[in-house]
Every structure is written in C-alpha cells, then in structure tokens.
mmCIF file as gemmi writes it, N, C-alpha and C atoms, coordinates in Angstrom:
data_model
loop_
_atom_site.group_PDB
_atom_site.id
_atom_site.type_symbol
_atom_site.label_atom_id
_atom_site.label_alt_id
_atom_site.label_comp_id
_atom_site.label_asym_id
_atom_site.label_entity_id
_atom_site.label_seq_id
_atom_site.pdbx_PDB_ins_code
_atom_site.Cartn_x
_atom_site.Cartn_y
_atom_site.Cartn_z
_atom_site.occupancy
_atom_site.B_iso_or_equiv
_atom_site.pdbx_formal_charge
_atom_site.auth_seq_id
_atom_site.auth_asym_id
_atom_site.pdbx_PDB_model_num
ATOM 1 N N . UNK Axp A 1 ? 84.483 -41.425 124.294 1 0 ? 1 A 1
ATOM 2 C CA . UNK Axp A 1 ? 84.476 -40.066 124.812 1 0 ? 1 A 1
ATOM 3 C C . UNK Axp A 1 ? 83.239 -39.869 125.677 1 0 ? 1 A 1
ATOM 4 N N . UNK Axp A 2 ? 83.231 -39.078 127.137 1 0 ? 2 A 1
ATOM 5 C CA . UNK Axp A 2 ? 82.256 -38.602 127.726 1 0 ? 2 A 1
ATOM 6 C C . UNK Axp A 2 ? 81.539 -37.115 127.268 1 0 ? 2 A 1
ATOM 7 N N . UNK Axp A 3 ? 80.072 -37.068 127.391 1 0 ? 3 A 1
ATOM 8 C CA . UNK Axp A 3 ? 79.989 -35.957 127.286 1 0 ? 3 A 1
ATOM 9 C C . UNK Axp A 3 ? 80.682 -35.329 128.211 1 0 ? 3 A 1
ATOM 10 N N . UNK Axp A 4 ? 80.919 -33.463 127.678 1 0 ? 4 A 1
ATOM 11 C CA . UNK Axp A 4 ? 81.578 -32.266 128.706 1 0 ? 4 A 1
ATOM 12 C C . UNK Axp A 4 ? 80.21 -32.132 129.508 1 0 ? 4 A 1
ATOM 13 N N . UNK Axp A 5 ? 80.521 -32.329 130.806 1 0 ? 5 A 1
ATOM 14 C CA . UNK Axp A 5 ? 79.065 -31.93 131.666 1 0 ? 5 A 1
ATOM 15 C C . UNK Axp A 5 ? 78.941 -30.393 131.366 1 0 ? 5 A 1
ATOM 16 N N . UNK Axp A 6 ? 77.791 -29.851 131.3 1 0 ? 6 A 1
ATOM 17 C CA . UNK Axp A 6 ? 77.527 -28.705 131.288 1 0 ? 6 A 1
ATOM 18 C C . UNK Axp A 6 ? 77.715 -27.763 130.337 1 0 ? 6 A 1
ATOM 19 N N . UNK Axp A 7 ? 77.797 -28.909 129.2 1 0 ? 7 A 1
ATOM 20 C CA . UNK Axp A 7 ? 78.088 -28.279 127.693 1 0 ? 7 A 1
ATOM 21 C C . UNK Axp A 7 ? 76.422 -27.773 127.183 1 0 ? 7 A 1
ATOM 22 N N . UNK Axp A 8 ? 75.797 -28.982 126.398 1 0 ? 8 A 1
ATOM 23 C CA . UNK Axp A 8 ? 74.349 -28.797 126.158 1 0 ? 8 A 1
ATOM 24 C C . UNK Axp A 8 ? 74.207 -28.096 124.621 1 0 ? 8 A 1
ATOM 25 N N . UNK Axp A 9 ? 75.202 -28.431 124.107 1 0 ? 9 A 1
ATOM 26 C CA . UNK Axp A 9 ? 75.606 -28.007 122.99 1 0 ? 9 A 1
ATOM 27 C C . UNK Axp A 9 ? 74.559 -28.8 121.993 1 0 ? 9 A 1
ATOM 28 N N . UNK Axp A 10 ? 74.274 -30.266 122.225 1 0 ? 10 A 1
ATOM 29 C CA . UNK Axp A 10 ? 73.248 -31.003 121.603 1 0 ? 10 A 1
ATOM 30 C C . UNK Axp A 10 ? 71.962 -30.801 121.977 1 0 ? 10 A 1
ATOM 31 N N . UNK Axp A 11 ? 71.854 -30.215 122.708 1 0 ? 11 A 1
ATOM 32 C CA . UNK Axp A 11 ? 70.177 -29.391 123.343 1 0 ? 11 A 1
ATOM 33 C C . UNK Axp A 11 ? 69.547 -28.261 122.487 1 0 ? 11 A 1
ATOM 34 N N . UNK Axp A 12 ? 70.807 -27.558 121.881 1 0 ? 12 A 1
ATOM 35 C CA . UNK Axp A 12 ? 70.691 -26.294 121.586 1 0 ? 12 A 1
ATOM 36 C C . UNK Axp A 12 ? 70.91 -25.735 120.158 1 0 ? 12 A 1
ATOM 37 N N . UNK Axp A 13 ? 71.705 -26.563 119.601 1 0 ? 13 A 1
ATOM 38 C CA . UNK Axp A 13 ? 71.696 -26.428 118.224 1 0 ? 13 A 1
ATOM 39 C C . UNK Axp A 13 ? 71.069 -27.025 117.145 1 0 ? 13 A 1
ATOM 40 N N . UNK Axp A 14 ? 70.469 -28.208 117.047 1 0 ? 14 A 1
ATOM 41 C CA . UNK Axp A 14 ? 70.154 -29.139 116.399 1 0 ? 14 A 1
ATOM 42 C C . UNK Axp A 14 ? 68.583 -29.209 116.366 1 0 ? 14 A 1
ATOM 43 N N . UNK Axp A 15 ? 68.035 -29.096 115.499 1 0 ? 15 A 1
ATOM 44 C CA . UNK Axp A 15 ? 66.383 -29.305 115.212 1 0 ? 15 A 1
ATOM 45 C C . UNK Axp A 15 ? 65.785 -30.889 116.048 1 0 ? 15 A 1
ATOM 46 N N . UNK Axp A 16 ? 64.824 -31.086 116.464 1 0 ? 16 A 1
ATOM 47 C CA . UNK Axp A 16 ? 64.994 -32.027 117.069 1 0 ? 16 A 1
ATOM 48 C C . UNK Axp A 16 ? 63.392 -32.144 116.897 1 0 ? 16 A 1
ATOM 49 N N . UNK Axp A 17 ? 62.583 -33.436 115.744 1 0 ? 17 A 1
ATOM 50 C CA . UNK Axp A 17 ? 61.232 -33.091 115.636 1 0 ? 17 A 1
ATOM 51 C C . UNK Axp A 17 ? 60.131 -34.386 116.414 1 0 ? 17 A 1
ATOM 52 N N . UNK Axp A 18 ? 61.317 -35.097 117.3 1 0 ? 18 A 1
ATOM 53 C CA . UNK Axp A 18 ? 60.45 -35.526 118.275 1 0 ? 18 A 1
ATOM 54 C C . UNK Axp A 18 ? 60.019 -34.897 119.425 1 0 ? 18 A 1
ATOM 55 N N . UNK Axp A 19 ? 58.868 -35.364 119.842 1 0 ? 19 A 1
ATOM 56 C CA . UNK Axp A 19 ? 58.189 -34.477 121.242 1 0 ? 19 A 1
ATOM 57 C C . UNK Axp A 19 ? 59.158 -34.518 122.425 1 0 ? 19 A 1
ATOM 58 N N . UNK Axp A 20 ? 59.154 -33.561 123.502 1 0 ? 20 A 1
ATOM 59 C CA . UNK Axp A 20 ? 59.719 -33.351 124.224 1 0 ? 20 A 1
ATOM 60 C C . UNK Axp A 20 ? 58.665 -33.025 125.193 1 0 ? 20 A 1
ATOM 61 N N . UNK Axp A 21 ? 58.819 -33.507 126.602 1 0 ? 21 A 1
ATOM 62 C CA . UNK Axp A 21 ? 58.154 -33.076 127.506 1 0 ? 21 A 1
ATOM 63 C C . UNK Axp A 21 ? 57.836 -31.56 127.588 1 0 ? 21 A 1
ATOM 64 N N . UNK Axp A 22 ? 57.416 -30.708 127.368 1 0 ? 22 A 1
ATOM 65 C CA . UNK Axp A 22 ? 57.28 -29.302 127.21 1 0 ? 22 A 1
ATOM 66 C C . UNK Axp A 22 ? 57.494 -28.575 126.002 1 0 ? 22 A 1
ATOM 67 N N . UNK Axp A 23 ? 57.566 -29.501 125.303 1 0 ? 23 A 1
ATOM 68 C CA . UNK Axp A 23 ? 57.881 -29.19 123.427 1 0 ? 23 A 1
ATOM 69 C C . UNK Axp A 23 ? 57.316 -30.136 122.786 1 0 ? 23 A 1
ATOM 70 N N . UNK Axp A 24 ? 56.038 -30.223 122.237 1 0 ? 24 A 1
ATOM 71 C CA . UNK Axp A 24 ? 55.234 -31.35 121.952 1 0 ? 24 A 1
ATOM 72 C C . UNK Axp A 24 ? 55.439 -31.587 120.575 1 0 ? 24 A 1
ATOM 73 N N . UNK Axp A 25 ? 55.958 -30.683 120.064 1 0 ? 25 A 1
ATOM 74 C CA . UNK Axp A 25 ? 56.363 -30.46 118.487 1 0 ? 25 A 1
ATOM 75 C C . UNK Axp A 25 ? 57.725 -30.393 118.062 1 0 ? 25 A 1
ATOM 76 N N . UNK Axp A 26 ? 58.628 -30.947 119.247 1 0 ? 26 A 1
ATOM 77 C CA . UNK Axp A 26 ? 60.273 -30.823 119.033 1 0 ? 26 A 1
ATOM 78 C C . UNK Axp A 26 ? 60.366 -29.392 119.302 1 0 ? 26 A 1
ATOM 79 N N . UNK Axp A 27 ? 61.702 -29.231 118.821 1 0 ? 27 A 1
ATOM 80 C CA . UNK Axp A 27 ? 61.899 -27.717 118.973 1 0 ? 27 A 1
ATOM 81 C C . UNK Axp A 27 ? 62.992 -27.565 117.885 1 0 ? 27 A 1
ATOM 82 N N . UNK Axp A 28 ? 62.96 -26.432 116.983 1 0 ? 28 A 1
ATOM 83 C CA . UNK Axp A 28 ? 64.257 -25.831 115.949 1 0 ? 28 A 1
ATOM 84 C C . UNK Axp A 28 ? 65.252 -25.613 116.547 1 0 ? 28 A 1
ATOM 85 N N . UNK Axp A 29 ? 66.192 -25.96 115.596 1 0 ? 29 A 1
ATOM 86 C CA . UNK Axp A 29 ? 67.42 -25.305 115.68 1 0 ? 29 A 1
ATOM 87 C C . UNK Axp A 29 ? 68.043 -24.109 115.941 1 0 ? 29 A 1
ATOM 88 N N . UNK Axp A 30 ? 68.855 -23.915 117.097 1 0 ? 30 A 1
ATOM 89 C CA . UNK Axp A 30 ? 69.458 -22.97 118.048 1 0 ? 30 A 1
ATOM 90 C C . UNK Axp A 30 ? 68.214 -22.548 118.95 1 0 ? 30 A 1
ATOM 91 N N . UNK Axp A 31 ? 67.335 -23.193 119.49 1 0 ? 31 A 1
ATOM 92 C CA . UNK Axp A 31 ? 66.639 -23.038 120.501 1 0 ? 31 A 1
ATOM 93 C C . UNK Axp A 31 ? 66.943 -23.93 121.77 1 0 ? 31 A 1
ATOM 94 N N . UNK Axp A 32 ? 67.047 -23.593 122.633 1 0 ? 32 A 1
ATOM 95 C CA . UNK Axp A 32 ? 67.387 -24.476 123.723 1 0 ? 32 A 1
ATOM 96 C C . UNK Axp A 32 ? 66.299 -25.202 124.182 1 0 ? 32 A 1
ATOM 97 N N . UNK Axp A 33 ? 66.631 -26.832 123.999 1 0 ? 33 A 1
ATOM 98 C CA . UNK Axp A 33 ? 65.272 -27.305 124.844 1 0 ? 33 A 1
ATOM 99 C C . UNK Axp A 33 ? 64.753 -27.177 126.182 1 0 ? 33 A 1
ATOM 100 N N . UNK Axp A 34 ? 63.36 -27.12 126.442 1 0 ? 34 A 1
ATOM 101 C CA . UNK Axp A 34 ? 62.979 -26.856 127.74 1 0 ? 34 A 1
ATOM 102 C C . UNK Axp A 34 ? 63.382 -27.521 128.944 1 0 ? 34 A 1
ATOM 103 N N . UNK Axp A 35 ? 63.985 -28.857 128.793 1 0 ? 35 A 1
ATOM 104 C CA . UNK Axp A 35 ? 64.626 -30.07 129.44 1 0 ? 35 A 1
ATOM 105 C C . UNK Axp A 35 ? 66.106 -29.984 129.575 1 0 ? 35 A 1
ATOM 106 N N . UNK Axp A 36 ? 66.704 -28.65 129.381 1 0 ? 36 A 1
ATOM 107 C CA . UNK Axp A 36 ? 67.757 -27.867 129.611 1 0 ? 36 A 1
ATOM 108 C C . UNK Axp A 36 ? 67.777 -27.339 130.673 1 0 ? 36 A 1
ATOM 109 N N . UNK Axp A 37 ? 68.826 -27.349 131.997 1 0 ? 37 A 1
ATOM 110 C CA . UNK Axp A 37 ? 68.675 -26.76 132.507 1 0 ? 37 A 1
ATOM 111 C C . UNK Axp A 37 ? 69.255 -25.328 133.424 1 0 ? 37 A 1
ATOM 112 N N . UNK Axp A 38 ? 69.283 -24.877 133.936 1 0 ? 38 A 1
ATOM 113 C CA . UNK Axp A 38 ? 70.505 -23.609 134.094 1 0 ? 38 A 1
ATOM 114 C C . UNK Axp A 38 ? 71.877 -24.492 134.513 1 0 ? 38 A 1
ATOM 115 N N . UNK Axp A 39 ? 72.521 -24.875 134.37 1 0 ? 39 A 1
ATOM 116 C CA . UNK Axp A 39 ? 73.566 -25.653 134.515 1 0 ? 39 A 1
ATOM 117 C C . UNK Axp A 39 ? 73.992 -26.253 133.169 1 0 ? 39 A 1
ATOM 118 N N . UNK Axp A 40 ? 73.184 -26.481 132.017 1 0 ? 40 A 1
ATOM 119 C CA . UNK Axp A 40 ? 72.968 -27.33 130.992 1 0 ? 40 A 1
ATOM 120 C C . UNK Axp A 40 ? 73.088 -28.408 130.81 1 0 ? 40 A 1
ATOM 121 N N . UNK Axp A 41 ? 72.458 -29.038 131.447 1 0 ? 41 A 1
ATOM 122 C CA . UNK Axp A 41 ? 72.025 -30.531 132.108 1 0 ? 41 A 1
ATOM 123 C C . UNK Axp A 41 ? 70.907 -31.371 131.46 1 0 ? 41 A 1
ATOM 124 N N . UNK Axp A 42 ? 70.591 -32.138 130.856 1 0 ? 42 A 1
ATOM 125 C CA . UNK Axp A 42 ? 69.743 -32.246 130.781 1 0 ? 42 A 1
ATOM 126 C C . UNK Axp A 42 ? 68.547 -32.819 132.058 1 0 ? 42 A 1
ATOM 127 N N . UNK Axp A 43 ? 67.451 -32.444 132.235 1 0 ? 43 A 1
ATOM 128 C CA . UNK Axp A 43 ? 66.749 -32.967 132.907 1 0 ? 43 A 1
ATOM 129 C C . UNK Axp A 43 ? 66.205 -34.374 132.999 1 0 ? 43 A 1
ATOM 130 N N . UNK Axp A 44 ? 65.802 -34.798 131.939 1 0 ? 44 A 1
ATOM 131 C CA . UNK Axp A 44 ? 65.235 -35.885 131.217 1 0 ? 44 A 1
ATOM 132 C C . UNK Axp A 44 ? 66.209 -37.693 131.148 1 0 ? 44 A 1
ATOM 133 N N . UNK Axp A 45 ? 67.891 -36.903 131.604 1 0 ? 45 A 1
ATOM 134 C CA . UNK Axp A 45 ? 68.65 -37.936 131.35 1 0 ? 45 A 1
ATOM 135 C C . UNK Axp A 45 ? 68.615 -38.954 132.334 1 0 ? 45 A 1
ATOM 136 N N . UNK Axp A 46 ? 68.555 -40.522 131.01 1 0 ? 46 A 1
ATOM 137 C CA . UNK Axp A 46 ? 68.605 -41.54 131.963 1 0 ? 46 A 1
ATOM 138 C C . UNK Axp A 46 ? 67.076 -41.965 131.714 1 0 ? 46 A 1
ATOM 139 N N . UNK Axp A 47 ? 65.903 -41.248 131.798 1 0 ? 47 A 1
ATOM 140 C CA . UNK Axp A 47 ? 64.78 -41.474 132.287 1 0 ? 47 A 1
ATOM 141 C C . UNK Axp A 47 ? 63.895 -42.059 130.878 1 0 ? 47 A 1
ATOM 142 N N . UNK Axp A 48 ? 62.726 -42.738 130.769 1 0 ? 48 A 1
ATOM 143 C CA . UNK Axp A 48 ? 62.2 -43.096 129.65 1 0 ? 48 A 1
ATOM 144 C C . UNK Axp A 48 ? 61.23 -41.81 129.281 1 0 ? 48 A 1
ATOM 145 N N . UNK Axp A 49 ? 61.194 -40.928 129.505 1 0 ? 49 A 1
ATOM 146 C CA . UNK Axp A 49 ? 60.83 -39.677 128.433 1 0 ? 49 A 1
ATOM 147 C C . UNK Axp A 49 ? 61.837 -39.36 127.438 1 0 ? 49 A 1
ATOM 148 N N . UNK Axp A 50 ? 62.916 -39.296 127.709 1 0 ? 50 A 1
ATOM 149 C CA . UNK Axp A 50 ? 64.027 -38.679 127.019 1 0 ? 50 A 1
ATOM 150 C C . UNK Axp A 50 ? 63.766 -39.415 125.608 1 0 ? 50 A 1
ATOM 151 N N . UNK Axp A 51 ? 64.033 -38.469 124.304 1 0 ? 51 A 1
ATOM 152 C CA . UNK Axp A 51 ? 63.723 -38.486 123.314 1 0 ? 51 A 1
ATOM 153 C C . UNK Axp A 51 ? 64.699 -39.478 122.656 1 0 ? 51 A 1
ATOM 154 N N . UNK Axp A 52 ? 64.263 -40.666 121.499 1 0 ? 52 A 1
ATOM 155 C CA . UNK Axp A 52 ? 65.353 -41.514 121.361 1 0 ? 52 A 1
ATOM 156 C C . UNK Axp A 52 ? 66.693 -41.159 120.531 1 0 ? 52 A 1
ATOM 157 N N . UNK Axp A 53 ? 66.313 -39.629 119.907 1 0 ? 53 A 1
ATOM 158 C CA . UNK Axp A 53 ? 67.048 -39.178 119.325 1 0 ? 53 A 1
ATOM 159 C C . UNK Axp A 53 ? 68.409 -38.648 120.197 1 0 ? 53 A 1
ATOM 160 N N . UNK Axp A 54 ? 67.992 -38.277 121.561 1 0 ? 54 A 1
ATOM 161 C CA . UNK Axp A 54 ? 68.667 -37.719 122.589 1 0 ? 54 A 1
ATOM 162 C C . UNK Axp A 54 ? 69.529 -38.571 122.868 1 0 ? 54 A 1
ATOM 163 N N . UNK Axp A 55 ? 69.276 -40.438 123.013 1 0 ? 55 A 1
ATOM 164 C CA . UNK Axp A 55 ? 69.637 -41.34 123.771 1 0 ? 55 A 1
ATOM 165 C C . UNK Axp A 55 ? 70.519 -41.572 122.738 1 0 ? 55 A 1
ATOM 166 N N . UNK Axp A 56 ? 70.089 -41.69 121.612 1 0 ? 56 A 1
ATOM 167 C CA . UNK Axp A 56 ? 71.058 -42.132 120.669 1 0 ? 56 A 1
ATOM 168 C C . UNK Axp A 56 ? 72.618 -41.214 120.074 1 0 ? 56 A 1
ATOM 169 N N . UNK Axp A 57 ? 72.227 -39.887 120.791 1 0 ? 57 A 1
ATOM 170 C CA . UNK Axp A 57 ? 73.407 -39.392 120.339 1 0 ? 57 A 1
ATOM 171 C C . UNK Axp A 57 ? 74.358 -39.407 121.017 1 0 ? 57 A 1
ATOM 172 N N . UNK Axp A 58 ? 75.765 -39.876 120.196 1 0 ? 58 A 1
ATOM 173 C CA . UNK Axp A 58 ? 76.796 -39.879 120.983 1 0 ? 58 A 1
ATOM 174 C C . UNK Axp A 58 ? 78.04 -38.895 120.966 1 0 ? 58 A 1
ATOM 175 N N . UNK Axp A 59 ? 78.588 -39.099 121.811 1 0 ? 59 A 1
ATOM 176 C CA . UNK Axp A 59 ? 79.297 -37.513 122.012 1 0 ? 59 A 1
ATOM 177 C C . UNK Axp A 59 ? 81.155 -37.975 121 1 0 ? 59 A 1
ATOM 178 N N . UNK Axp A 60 ? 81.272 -36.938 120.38 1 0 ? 60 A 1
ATOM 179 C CA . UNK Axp A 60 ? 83.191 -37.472 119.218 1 0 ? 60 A 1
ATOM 180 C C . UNK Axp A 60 ? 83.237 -36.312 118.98 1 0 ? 60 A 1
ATOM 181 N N . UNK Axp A 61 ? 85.202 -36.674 119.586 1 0 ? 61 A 1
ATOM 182 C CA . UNK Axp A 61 ? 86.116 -35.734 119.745 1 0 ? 61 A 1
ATOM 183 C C . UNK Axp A 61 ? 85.996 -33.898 118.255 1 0 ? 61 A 1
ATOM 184 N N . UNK Axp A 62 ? 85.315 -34.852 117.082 1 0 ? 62 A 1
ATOM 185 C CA . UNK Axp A 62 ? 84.918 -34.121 115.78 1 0 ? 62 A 1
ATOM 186 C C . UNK Axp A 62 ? 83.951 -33.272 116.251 1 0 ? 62 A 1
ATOM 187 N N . UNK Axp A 63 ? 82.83 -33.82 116.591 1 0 ? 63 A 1
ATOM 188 C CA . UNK Axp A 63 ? 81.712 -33.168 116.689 1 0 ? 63 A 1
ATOM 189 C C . UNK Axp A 63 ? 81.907 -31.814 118.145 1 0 ? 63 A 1
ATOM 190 N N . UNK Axp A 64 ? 82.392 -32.865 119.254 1 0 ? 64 A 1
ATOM 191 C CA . UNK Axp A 64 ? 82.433 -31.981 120.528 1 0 ? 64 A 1
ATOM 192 C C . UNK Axp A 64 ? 83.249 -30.415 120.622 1 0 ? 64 A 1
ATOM 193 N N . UNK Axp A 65 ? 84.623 -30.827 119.917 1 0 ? 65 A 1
ATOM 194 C CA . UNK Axp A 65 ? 85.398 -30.513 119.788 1 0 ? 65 A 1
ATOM 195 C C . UNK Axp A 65 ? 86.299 -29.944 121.343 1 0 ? 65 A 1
ATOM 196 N N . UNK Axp A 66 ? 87.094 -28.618 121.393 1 0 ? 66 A 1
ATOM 197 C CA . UNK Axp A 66 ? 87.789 -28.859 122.738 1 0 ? 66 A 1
ATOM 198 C C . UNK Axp A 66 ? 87.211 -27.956 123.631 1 0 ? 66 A 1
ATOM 199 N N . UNK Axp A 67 ? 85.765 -27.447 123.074 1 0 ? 67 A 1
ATOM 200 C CA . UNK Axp A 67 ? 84.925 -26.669 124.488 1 0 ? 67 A 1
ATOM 201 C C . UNK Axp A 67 ? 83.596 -26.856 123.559 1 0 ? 67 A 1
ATOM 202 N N . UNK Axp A 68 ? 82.574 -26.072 124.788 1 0 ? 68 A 1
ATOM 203 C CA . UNK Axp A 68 ? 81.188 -25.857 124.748 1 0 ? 68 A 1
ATOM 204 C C . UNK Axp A 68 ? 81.173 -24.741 123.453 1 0 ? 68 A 1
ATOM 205 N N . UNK Axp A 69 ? 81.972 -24.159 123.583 1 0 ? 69 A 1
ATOM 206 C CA . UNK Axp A 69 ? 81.744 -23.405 122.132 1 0 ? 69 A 1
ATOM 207 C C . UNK Axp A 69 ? 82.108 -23.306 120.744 1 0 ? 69 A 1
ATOM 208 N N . UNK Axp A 70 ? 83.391 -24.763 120.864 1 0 ? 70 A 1
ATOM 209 C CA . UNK Axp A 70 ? 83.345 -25.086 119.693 1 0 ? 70 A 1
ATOM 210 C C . UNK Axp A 70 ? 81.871 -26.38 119.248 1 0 ? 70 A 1
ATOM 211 N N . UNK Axp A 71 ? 81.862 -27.122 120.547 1 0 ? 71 A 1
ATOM 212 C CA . UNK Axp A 71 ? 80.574 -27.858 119.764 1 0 ? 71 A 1
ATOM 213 C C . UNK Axp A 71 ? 79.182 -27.482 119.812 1 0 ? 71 A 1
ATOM 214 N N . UNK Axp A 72 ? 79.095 -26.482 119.792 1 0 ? 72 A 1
ATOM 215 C CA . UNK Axp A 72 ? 78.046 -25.374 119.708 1 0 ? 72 A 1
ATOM 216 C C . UNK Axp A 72 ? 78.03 -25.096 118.282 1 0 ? 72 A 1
ATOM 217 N N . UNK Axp A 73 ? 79.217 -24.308 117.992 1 0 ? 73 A 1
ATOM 218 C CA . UNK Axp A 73 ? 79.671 -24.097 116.597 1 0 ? 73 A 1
ATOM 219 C C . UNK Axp A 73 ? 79.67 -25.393 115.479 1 0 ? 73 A 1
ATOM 220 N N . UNK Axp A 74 ? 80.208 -26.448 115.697 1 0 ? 74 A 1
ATOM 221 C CA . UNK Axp A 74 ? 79.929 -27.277 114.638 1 0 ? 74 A 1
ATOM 222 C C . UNK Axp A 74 ? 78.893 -28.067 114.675 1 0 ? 74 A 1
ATOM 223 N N . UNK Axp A 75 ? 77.893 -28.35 115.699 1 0 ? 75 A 1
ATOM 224 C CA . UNK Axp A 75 ? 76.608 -29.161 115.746 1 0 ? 75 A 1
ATOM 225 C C . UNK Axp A 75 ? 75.969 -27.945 115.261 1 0 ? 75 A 1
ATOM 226 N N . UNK Axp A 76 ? 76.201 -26.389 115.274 1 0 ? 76 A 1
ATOM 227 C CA . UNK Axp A 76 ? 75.219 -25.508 114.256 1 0 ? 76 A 1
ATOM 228 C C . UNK Axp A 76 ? 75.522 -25.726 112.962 1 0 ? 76 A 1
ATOM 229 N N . UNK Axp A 77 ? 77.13 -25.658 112.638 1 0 ? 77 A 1
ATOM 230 C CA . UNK Axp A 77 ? 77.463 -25.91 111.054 1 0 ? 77 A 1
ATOM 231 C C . UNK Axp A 77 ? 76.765 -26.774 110.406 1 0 ? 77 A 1
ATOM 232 N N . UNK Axp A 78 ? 76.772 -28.265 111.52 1 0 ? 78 A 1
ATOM 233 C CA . UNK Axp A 78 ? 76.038 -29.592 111.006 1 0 ? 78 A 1
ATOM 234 C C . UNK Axp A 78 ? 75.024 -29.386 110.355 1 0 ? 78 A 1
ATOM 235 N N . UNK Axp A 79 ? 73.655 -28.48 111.126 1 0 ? 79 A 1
ATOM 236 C CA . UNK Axp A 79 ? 72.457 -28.094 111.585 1 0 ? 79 A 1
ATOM 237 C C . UNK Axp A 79 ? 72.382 -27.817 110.073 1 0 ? 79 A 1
ATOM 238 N N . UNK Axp A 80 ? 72.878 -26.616 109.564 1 0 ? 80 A 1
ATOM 239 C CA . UNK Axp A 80 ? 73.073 -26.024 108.363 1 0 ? 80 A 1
ATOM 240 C C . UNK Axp A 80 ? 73.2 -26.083 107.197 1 0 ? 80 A 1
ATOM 241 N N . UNK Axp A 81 ? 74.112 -27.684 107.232 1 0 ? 81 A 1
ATOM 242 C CA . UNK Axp A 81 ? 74.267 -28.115 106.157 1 0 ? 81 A 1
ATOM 243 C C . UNK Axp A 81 ? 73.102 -29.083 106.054 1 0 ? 81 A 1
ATOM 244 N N . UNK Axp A 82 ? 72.673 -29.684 106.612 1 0 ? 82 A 1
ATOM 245 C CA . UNK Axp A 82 ? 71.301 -30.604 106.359 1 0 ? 82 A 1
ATOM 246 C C . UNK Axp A 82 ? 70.572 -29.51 105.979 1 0 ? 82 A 1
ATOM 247 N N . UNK Axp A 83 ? 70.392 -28.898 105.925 1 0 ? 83 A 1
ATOM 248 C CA . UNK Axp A 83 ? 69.251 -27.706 105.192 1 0 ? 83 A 1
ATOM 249 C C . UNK Axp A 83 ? 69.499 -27.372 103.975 1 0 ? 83 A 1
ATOM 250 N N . UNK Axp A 84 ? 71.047 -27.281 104.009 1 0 ? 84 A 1
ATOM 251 C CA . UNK Axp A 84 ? 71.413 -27.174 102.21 1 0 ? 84 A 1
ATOM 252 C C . UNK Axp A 84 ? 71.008 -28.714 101.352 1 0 ? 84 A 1
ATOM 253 N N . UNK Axp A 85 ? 71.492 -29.445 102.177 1 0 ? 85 A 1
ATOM 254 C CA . UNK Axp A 85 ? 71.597 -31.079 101.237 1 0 ? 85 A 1
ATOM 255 C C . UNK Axp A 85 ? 70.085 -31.543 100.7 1 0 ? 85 A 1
C-alpha cells in the first residue's frame, strides 16, 4: 500500500519522542509535527533528518483505512490504547 498523499494522519496523531527538526523533544499526541506541511506533506521526507521512527512506518489498509479521517481516527485509537496497556 502507498501512503494517501496529503493525509498526515501519522504526523498528527501519534506521540513521537524522537527529536524532530523544530521539536527537539518529539512532540505528543494529536499535535501536528512542525515538519508538516500546509498540504500535509511531510517536509523532512526522503532526507537523513527524518526521524527513524517516521522512516520506519509503514502505511496498511487497517491502520490507513479508506480516508484521512478514518486514519486519523484509528492511529488516535492506537495512540490511546498504548496509554492504557
């Protein structure tokens, strides 16, 4: 599966506690990273800043689901339940 361009759904929901070029401390969950961009793009992609957590994630049909706002919705559910576990 490709990412949906212009989703950014993994930018935005997910705690993320490696540094980020403009987020030296990661950034929490449902905050949009700064390496987001009005398009929801990442900036960073491709390039050796990009966080390995970033590089490593891959995009499924489960997780994505069939828009930007369902995988918004379940990469937050995800988000959520690691906090309970």
């Amino acid at each position: 599966m490709q990412c949906r361009l212009g989703c950014g759904a993994c930018c935005i929901a997910p705690s993320i506690t490696s540094p980020i070029p403009g987020m030296p401390r990661g950034k929490p969950a449902g905050v949009r990273c700064a390496q987001l961009d009005d398009h929801n793009l990442c900036r960073l992609f491709g390039q050796p800043e990009r966080p390995a957590v970033c590089s490593q994630f891959k995009p499924d049909a489960v997780v994505c689901g069939g828009s930007n706002a369902q995988a918004l919705a379940v990469l937050s559910e995800l988000e959520a339940a690691t906090l309970r576990a």
